[in-house]
N, C-alpha and C positions, 0 to 999 in steps of 0.2 A: 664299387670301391668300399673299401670297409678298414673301419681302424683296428689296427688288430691287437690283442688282448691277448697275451699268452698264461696259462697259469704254470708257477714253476712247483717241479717236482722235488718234493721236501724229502729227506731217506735219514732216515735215524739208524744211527749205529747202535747205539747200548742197545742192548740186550734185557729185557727186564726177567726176573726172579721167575724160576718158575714156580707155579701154583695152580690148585684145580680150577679149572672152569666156571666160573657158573653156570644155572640156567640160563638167565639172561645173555651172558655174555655167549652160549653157544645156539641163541636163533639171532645171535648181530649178525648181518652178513656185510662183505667189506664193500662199497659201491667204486664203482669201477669206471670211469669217465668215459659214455661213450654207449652206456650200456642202458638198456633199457629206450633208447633215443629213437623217435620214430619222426623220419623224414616227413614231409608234404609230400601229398602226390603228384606228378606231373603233371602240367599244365597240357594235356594233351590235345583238348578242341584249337586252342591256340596256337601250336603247331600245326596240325592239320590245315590251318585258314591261310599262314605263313609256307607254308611248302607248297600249297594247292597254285597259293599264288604266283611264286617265285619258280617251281618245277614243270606247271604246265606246258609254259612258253618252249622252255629247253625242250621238253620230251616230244611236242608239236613238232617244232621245228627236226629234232633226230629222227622221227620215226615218218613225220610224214611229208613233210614239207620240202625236205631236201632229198636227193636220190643218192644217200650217201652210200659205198660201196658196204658189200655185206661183210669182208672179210675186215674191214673195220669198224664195222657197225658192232661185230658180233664179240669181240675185246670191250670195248664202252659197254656192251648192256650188262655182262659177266661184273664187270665192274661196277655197274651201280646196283647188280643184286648182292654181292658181298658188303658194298657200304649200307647197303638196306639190312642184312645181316649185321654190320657193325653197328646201325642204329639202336637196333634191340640189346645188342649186347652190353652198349653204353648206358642205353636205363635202368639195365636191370643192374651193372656192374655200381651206378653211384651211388643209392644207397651204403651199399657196403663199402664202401670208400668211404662215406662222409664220417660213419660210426669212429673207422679205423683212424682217420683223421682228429677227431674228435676223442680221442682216447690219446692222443698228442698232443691235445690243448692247443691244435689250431685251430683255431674260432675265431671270430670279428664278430662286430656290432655295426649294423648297419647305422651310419650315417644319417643319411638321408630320413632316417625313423626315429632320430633323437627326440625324447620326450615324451614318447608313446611306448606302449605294452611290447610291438615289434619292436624298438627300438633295445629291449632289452632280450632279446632273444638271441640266443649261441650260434651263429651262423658256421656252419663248417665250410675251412679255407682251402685252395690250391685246388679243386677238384678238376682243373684243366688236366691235370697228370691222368685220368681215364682216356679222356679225348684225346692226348698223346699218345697213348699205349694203344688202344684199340684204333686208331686211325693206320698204326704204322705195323701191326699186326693185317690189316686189311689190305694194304700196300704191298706187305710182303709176300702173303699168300696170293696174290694176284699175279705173282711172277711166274706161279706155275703154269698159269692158263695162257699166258702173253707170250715173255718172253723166251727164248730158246740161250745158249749158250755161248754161240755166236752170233747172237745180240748187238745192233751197234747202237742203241737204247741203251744197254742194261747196264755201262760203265757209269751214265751219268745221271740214270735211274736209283743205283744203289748210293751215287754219291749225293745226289737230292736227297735221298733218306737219312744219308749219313749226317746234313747238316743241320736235316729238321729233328733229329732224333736229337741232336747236341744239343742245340735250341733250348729242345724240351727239358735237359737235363741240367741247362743255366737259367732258365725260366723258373724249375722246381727250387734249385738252387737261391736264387733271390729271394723266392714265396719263406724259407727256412732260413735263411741270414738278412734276411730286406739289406740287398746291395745297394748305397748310392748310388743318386743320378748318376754322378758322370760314368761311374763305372758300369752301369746299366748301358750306357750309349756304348759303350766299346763291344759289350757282349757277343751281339752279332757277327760284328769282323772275325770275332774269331769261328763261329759258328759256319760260316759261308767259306772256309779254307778248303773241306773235303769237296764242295762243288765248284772252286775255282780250279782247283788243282787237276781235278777230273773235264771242267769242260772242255771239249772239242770243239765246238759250233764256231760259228763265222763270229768277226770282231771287227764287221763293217757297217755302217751306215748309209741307209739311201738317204742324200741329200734333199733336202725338198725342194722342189720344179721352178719356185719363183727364186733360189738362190743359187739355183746353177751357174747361172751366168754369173754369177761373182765371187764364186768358188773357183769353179773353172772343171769339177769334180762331178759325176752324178752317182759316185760311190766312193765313199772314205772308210779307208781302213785305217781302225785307232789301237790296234793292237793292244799292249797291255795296260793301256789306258781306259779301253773297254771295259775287263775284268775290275776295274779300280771303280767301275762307273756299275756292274755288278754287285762288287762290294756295299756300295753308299746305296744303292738302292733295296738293299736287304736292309741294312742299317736302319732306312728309313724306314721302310713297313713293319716293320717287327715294332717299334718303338711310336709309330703314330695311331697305331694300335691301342697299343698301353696308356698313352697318353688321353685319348680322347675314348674318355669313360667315366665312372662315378656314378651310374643311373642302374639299378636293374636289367639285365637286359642290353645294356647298349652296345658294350663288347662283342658279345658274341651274334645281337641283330646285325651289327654293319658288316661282319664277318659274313653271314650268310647269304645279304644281298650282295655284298663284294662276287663274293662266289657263284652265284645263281648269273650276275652277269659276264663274271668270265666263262661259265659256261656255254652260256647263248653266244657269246662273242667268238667261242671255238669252234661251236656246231657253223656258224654261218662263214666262218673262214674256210673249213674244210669244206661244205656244198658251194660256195662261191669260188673253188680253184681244182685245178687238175693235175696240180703239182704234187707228187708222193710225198718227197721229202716234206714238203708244205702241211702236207696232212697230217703225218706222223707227229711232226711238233706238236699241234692242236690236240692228236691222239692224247701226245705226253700230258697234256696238261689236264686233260678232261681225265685220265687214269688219279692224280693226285687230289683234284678238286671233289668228286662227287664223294670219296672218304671222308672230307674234311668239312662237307655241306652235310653230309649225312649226320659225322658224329659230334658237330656242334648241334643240329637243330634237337636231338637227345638232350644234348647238357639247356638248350635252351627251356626244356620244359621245364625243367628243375630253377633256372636263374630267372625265369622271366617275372616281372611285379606278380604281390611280392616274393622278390626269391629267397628259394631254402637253401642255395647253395651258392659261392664265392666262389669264380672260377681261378680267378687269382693271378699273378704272374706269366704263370708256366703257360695257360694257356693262350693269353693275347702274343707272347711272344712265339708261341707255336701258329698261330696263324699267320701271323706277318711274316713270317718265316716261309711258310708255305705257298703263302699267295706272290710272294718275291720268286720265290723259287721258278714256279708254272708261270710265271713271266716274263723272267729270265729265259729259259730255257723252250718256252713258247712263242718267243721272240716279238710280244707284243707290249714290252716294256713302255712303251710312250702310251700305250692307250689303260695299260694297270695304272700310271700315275693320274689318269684323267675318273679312272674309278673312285680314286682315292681324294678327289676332288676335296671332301667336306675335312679330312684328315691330313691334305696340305693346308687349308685354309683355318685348322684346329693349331695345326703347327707352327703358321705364320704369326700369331694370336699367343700362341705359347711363349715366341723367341723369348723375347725380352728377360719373361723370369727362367726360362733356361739355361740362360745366358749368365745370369747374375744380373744383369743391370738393374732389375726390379726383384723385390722382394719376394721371394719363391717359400709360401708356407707349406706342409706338407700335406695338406690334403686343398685341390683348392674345387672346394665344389661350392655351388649354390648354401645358402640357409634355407633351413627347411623352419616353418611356422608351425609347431603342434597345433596350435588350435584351429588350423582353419587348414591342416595337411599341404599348402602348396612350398613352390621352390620359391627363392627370390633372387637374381639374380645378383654376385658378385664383382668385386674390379678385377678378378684374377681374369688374367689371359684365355682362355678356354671360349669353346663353340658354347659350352650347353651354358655358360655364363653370359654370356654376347646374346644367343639366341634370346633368353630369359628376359636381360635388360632391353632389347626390340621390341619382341611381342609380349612384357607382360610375365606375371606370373600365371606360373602352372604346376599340378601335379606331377608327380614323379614318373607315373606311366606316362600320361597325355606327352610330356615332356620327349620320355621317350620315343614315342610312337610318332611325333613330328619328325625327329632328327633320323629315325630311318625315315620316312618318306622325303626328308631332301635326302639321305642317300639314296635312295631310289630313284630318283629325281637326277643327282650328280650322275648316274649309271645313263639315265636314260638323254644325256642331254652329250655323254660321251657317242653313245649307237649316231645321233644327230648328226653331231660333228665328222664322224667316219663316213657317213656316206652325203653328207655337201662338200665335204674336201675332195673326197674320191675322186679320180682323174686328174686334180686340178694343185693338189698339194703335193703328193707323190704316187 
């Protein structure tokens, strides 16, 4: 998170006198914002240890573990060499974003560096708008090799694109006008219209097994009350996202373990069932996610401590967006809320100053101590503030790097719960 510092662009109308040149004045050259700016290079061994980690499991489990069919296998792997395509294409594209950004006078100061030499350094903002464009570029051309014409995918395929591509465009939107809170929470509803309007799928619930008997139901259909319970859980993600951040890195880490588990969570659905329709779901989701792990873990090189780039707005609410979406429509909505564990629990934590009832300042992160580089934590509502006041102060990486491992943790304590409930819950 980064406070952001715009410079405004000053235009002089007079015109002054003409007159000859001088020397001097013709080797002045005019400097141009933006120009001359040389990025950090990506953190690439740190990606590598994060992908090794988070991608082995999935790719075990797809290629060897399960006997998944080949005519679906061969869809998924087409799709994670074009998101492996769109990874590169992402590194190479931000650089040249940041410049062009930076020639806009989007920049921020990082926070968290107040008082040190980084702390005064231009950080170029919003560069989530790459990882939007190329992730939905990857999406698209992925239609050729999948889907056919008569597609019964491809209506609610194109409208999943449609709502994350809107996302991305009220996401960029806010990064350029910083939209108030409240209006920020509405954002999504509107965002999620072209994939209400387009889904088809079932608007039922399996009851769970110990409440049968006092339903009387062991399937409830909620009709457009479903899609209303669609809505609010787009709402939610896109925005628990946004909310729980402030660190280098944290954004777009929980984003990628978010992602890496609903992957593993689709591969073992699809080898654990014989259902087509069943499968295809799972297909759906694994098609949109392995773009969106690919061209975050890109932008993660550039963001990760300390980072040279500010993903911004556009992009946390492109993810939440995204991973609501392949949840929604992968039909494992109860167990994406249980992924999302550290981010209802960041929410719960949040209420109060969301609310109003407590005083809501505008950035609420930790104090950062120059002399001795650690966090300390705050009374503002938030996880990395709670976390900080429990265990103690910490650096800004270490910090990080705790808060993915409970979400990694949250993920793995969901897998747990899925198979001791198994049989027993529904």
């Amino acid at each position: 998170m980064a406070a952001r510092k715009r410079a405004s662009s000053v235009t002089n109308s007079t015109k002054p006198a003409p007159s000859k040149p001088s020397p001097a004045a013709k080797k002045q050259k005019t400097t141009v914002p933006g120009e001359g700016f040389r990025l950090a290079p990506p953190k690439l061994g740190v990606i590598f240890v994060i992908s090794s980690l988070l991608c082995s499991i999935y790719l075990y489990l797809l290629c060897f573990h399960y006997n998944v069919d080949d005519e679906l296998k061969r869809p998924i792997l087409i799709n994670a060499g074009l998101s492996l395509v769109g990874f590169f294409v992402t590194l190479k594209l931000i650089p040249v974003a940041a410049r062009y950004v930076l020639r806009r006078n989007m920049f921020g100061f990082d926070i968290n560096k107040r008082g040190t030499p980084q702390g005064q350094v231009k950080v170029p903002e919003s560069l989530g708008i790459v990882v939007g464009i190329v992730f939905l570029i990857v999406a698209i051309v992925f239609q050729f090799f999948n889907f056919t014409e008569d597609s019964v995918w491809l209506v609610e395929y194109n409208a999943a694109l449609a709502s994350i591509c809107f996302m991305i465009l009220l996401g960029f939107v806010d990064d350029v006008l910083d939209v108030p809170w409240r209006v920020k929470l509405l954002l999504p509803s509107f965002a999620t219209l072209p994939l209400l309007m387009a889904y088809a799928g079932h608007t039922t619930i399996v009851i769970p097994k110990p409440l049968v008997s006092f339903v009387g139901l062991e399937v409830l259909d909620l009709g457009r009350i479903y899609k209303l319970y669609m809505a609010l859980l787009a709402v939610f993600c896109t925005n628990s996202i946004n909310i729980h951040a402030g660190l280098n890195g944290l954004e777009i880490g929980q984003t990628v373990v978010i992602a890496a588990a609903i992957l593993i969570h689709n591969v073992m659905q699809i080898g654990g069932s014989v259902d087509t329709e069943y499968h295809q779901a799972h297909a759906f989701s694994i098609y949109l996610t392995q773009p969106l792990m690919a061209t975050s873990l890109a932008m993660l090189a550039y963001n990760w401590y300390p980072s040279a780039v500010f993903v911004g707005d556009t992009y946390t609410v492109f993810a939440g967006m995204t991973m609501a979406v392949v949840g929604i429509l992968g039909h494992f909505s109860e167990t994406l809320l249980i992924f999302f564990l550290p981010q209802v629990l960041n929410f719960l934590l949040s209420l109060p100053q969301l609310a109003g009832i407590v005083k809501c300042p505008r950035h609420r992160l930790p104090k950062f101590d120059p002399a001795t580089g650690l966090l300390t934590g705050t009374k503002d509502g938030t996880l990395v503030n709670v976390y900080l006041r429990i265990f103690g102060r910490k650096s800004e990486k270490s910090l990080c790097i705790h808060l993915l491992v409970f979400q990694g943790l949250a993920c793995a304590f969901c897998f747990m719960l899925r198979h001791f409930l198994a049989g027993w819950y529904k």
